[in-house]
C-alpha positions as CSV (number, residue, x, y, z in Angstrom):
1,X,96.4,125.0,66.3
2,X,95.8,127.1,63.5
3,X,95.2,124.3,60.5
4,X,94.7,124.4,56.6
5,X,93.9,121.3,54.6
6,X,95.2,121.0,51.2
7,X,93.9,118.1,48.3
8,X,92.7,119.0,45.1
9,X,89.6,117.2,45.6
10,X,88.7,118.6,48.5
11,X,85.9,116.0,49.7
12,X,88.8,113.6,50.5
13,X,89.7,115.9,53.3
14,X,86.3,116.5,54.6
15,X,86.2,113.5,57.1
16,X,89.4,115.4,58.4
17,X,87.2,119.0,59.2
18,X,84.7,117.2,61.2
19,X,86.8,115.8,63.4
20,X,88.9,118.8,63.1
21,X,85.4,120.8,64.5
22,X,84.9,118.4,67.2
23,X,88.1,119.3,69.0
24,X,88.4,123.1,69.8
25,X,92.5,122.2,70.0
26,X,91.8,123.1,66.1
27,X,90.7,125.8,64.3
28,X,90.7,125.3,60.3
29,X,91.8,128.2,59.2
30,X,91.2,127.0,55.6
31,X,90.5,123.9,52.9
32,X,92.4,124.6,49.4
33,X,92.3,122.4,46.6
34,X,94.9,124.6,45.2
35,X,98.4,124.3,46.3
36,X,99.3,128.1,45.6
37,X,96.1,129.0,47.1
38,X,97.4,127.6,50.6
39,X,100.9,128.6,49.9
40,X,99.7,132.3,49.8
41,X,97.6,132.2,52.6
42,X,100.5,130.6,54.7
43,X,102.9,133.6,53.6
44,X,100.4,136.1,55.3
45,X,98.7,134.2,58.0
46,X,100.1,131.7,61.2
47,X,99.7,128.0,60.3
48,X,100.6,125.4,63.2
49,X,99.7,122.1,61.2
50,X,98.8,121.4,57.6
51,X,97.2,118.3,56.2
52,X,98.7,118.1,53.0
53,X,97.5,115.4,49.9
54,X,100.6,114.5,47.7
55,X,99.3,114.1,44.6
56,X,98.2,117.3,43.3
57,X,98.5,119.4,40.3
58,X,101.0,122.1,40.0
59,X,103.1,121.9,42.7
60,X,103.0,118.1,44.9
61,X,102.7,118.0,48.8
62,X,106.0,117.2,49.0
63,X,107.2,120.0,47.2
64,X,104.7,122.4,49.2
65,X,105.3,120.7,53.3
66,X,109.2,122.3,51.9
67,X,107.8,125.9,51.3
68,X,105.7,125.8,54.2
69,X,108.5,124.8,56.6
70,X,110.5,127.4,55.3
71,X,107.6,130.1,56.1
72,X,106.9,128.7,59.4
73,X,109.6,126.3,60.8
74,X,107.9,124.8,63.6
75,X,105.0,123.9,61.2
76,X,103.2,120.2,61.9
77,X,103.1,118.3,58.6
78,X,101.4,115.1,57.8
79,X,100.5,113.9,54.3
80,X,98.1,111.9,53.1
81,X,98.4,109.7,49.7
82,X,97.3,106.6,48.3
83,X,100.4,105.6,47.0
84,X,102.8,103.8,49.8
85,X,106.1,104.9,47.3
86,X,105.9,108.2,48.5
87,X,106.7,106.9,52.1
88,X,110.1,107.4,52.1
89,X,110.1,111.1,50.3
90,X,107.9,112.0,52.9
91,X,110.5,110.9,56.0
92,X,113.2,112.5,54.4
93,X,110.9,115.9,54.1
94,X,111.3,115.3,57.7
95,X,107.1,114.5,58.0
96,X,105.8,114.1,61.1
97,X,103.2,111.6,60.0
98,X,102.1,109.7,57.0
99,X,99.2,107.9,56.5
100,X,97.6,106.2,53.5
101,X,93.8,106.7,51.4
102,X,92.1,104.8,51.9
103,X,91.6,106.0,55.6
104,X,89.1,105.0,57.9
105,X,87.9,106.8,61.0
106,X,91.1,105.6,63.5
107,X,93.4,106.8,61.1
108,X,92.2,110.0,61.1
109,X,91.5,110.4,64.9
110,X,95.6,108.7,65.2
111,X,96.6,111.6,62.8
112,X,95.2,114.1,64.6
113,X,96.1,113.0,68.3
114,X,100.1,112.7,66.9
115,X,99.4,116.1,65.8
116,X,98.1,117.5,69.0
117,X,101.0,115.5,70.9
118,X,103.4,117.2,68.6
119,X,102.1,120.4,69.2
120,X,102.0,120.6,72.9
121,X,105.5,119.2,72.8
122,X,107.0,122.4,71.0
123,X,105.6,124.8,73.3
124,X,105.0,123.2,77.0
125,X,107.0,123.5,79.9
126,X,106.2,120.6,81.9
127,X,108.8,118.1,81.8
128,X,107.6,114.2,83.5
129,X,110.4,111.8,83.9
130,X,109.2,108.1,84.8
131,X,112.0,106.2,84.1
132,X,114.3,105.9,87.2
133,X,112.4,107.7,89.5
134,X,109.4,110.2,89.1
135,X,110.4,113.7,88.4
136,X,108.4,116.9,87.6
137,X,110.3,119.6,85.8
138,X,108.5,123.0,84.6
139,X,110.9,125.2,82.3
140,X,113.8,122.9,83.2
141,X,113.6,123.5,86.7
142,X,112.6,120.7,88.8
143,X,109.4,121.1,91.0
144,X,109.4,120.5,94.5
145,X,106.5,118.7,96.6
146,X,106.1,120.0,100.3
147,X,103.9,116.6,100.7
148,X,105.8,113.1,99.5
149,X,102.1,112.2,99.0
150,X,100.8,115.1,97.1
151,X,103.9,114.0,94.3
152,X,102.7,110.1,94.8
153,X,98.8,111.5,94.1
154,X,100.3,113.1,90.8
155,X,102.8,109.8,89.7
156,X,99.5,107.9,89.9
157,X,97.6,110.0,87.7
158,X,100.6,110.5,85.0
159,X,100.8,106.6,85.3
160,X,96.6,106.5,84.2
161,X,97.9,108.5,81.3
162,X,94.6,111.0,81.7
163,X,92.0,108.5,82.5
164,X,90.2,109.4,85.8
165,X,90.9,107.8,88.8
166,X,88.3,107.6,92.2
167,X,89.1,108.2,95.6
168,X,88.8,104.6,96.2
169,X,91.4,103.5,93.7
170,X,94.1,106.3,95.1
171,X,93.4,104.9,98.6
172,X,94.2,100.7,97.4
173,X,97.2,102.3,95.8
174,X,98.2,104.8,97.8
175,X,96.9,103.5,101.6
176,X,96.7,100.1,100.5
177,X,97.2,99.0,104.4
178,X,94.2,101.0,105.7
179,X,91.0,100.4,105.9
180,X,88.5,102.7,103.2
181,X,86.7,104.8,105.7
182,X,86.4,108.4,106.8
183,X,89.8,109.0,107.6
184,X,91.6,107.4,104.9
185,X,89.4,109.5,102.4
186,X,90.8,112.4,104.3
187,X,94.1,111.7,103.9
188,X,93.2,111.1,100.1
189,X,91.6,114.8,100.0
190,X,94.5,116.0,102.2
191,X,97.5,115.2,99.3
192,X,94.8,116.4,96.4
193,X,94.9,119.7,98.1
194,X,98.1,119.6,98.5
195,X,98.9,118.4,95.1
196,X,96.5,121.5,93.7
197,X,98.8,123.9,96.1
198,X,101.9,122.7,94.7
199,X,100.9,123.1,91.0
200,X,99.5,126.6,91.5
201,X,102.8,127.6,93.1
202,X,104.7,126.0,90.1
203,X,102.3,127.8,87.7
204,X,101.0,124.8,85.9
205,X,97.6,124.6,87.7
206,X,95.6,123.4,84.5
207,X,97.7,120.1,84.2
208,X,95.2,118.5,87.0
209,X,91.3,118.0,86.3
210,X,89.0,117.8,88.5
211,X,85.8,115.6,87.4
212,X,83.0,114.2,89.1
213,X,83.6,111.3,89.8
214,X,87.7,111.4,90.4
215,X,90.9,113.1,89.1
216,X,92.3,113.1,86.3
217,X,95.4,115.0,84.4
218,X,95.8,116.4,80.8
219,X,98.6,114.3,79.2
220,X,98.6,116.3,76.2
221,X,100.2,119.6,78.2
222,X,103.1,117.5,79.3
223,X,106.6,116.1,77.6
224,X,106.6,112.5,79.0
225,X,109.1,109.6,79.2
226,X,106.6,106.6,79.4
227,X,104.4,108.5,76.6
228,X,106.6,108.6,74.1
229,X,107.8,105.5,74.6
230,X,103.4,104.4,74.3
231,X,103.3,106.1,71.4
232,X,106.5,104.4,69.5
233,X,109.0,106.9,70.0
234,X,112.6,105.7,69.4
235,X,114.9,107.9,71.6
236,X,112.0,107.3,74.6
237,X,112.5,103.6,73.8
238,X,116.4,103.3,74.0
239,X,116.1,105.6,77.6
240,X,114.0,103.1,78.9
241,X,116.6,101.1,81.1
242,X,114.0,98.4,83.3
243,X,113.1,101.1,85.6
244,X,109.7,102.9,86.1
245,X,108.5,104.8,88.8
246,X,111.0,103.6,91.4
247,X,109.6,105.3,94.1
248,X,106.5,103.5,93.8
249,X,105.9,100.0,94.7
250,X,102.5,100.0,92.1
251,X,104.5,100.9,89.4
252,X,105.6,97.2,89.0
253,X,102.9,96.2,87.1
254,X,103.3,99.4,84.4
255,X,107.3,98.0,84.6
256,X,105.6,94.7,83.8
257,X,103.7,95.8,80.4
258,X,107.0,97.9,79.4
259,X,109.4,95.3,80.0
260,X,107.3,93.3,77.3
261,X,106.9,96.0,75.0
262,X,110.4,96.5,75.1
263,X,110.9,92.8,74.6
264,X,108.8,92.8,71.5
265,X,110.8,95.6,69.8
266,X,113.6,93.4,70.2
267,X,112.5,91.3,68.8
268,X,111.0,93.3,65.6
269,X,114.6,94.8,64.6
């Protein structure tokens, strides 16, 4: 994502650039302590996500995230202040995150993960439905498995949400009946290939990972159900109906954890 970060002291942001650095998903195209400065470099250049400070001289970064929507409408905003008033001008600027100085460490990794969520939102194709039964869709068209297997191998790694999982664990899911040996590992290798095959031919290869010691998937290429519901999302919330992975027997104990997140929402409105 092609960033700027915008505060008129510019050393608040600077926690913000090296985690920025450490992720190659962004590329700081720029740090302006002056609001116009950033303004004119947006009118000439792409910008997918700006950091903005709200307190700042000339023009606010309320007042600027405006401008900058208006050059580039699919822009990622968040804004940063140390006064908790502002809150509510931000939402209604229609920010897609808000957080508060002064910020440690987890609030600036949070800020930047929301971003990178938000990002691969707008533009990816892959479509993951968990609730009711598991579903693939890539450009709205739903993908098709040759191997029921191969699409249980993939439900189990979107229900990891990216962590890696071992040969062994797929097999106590997956083959919980059979003994580990030769043969189960196999069939475990049989519906990776599979899995692989049906990916390539859907054109979304890069969504599995292959690592050393397992498999894993990239949740941040996908549009998820069950994430946005993780990650708070109100619409994701009210689709959730009491069903998760239906196909799957395993899935009871992610049901289990929702059904009590769910519960606790309730609860909070």
């Amino acid at each position: 994502m092609k960033t700027i970060l915008v505060d008129d002291e510019l050393w608040a942001m600077s926690r913000f650039e090296r985690e920025c650095a450490k992720d190659p998903m962004f590329d700081v195209m720029g740090m302006f302590d002056q609001p116009t400065d950033a303004l004119e470099y947006a009118r000439h250049n792409r910008v997918d996500f700006a950091l903005l400070d709200i307190e700042m001289q000339e023009i606010n970064g309320l007042a600027l995230g405006v401008m900058l929507r208006e050059l580039h409408p699919d822009i990622i905003i968040i804004y940063v202040t140390a006064y908790s008033r502002y809150s509510l001008d931000a939402m209604k600027m229609k920010a897609d995150y808000f957080i508060l100085k002064p910020y440690n460490l987890e609030d600036v990794k949070d800020a930047l993960q929301r971003a990178k969520l938000l990002s691969a939102r707008q533009d990816k194709p892959i479509v993951i439905k968990t609730f009711g039964h598991f579903e693939v869709f890539v450009n709205g068209k739903p993908v098709y498995f040759s191997s029921a297997k191969a699409k249980e191998l993939l439900a189990v790694l979107v229900d990891r949400q990216g962590g890696i999982i071992t040969a062994e664990e797929l097999l106590s899911l997956m083959w919980e009946d059979r003994p580990h040996d030769d043969n189960s590992l196999s069939l475990c290798r049989k519906a990776a290939y599979r899995l692989r095959r049906t990916l390539e031919e859907a054109g979304i290869a890069e969504l599995l990972a292959e690592e050393k010691n397992g498999r894993r998937i990239r949740p941040e290429l996908v549009e998820c159900d069950y994430y946005r519901f993780l990650a708070g999302d109100e619409a994701a919330r009210r689709q959730f109906g009491g069903i998760y992975m239906a196909n799957y027997s395993w899935g009871e104990t992610t049901l289990a954890a929702l059904e009590r997140m769910s519960g606790t929402f309730s609860r909070s409105d």
